[in-house]
C-alpha positions in Angstrom: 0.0 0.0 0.0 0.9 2.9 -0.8 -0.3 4.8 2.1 1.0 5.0 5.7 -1.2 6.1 8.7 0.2 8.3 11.4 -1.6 10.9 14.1 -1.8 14.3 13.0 0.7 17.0 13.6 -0.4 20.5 14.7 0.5 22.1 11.9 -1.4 20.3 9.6 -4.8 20.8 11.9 -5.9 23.9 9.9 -5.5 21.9 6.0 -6.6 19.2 7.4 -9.8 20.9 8.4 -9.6 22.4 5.4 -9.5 19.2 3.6 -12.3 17.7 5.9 -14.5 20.9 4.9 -14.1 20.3 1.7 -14.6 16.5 1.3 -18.1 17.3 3.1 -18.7 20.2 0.8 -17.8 18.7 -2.4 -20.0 15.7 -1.9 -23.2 18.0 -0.9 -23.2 16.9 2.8 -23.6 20.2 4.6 -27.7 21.2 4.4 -26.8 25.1 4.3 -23.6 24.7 2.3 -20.8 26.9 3.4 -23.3 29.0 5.4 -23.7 25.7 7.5 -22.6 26.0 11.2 -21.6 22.7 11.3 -18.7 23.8 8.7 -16.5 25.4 11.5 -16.9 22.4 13.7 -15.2 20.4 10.2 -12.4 23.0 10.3 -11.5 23.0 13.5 -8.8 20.2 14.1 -7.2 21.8 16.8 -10.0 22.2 19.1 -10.9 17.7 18.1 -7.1 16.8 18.8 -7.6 18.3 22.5 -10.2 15.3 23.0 -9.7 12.7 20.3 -6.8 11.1 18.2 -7.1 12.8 14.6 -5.4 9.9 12.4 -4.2 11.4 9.1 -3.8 8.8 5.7 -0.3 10.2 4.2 1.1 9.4 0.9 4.6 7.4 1.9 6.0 8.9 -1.1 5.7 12.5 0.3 3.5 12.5 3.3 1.0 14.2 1.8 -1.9 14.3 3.6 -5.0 12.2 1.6 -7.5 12.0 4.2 -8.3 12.5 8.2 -10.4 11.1 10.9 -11.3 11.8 14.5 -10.6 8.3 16.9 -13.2 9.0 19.7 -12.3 6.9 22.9 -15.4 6.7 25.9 -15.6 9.8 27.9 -14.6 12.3 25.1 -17.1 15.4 24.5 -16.5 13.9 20.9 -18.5 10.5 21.7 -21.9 10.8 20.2 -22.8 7.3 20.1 -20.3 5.1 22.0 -21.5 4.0 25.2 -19.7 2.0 28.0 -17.0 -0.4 26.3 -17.2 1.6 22.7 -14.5 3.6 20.8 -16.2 5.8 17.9 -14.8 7.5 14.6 -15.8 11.0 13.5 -15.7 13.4 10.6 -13.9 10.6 8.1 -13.2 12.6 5.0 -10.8 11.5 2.2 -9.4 14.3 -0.5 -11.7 13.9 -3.9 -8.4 13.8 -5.8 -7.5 11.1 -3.3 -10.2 8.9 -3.9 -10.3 5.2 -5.1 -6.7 4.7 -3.0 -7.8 3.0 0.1 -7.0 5.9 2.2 -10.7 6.0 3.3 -10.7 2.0 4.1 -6.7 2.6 5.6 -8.4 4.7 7.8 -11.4 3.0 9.4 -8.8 -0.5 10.4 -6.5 2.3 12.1 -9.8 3.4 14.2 -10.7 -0.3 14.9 -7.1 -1.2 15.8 -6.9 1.5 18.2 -9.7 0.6 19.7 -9.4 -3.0 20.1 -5.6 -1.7 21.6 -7.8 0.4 24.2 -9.8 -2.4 25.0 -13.2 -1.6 23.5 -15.3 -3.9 22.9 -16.8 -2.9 19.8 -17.0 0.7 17.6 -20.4 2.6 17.3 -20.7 5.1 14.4 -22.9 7.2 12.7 -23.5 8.2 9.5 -25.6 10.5 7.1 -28.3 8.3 5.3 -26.6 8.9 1.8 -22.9 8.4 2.3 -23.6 5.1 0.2 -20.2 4.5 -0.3 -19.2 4.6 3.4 -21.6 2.4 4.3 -20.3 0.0 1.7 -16.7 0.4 2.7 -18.1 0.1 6.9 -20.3 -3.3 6.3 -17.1 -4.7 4.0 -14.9 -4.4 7.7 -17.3 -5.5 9.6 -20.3 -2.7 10.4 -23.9 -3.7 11.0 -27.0 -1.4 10.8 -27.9 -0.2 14.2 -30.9 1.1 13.6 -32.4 1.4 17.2 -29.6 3.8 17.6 -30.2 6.3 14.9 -30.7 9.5 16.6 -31.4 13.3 15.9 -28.8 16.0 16.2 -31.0 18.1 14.1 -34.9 18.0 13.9 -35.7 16.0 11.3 -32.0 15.1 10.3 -31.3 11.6 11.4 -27.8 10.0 11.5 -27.7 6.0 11.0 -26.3 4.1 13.6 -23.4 1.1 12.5 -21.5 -1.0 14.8 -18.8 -3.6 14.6 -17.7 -5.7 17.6 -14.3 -6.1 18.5 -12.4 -9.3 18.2 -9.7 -9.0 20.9 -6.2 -9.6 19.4 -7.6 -10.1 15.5 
């Protein structure tokens, strides 16, 4: 593979929430566009690496960074979902020109390695109903459908639940 995974540095945090901000732009994720509030919580890395792991997806060839995520561990203000014994991952966003490398994939087995290594039991995650391709990428590693734990942030915007228990030492 051509891609190595490594945690952030702080000063990538403000291109990588750039790159975040985009991915979620560019595939028509944010409701109200760059006017969306949620848009500064994408951009700002600094304030995530305070309470989470932000794992970037580097080309080895120069380090470039090709996509980011946010490794929630229980307890964090960043742990929407995960209850007692679950790690979480947040705000998964892979470059467009990036796309089609495994970065995305190279990402979520970090995320479940780290949090089989902290002793989770399983990884709870949530997702917008039309990032098709995520959930495709999620069931292929293991995710199932949670739906009795889809939930609102927003009125009438529900997220969809996925787990995926934890094999210790696999």
């Amino acid at each position: 593979m051509d891609i190595s995974i490594r945690t952030a540095r702080p000063e990538e945090y403000a291109s990588l929430g750039e790159l975040t901000a985009r991915a979620y732009l560019g595939d028509g994720l944010l409701t109200f566009g760059e006017a969306d509030a949620y848009l500064q919580e994408l951009r700002d890395v600094a304030r995530r690496a305070r309470h989470a792991e932000i794992l970037v997806a580097a080309d080895r060839s120069d380090g470039t960074p090709l996509g980011c995520v946010s490794h929630v561990l229980p307890g964090s203000p960043y742990a929407d979902l995960a209850g007692d014994g679950e790690a979480e991952f947040r705000m998964l966003a892979v470059a467009r020109e990036a796309r089609g490398r495994g970065a995305g994939e190279a990402l979520v087995r970090a995320c479940l390695d780290r949090s089989r290594q902290a002793g989770a039991a399983r990884v709870a995650i949530c997702s917008q109903q039309q990032m098709l391709a995520a959930h495709r990428l999620y069931r292929r590693l293991g995710f199932e459908r949670a739906p009795e734990r889809d939930w609102d942030p927003l009125p009438g915007f529900t997220l969809w639940a996925f787990t995926c228990e934890l094999t210790p030492g696999a």
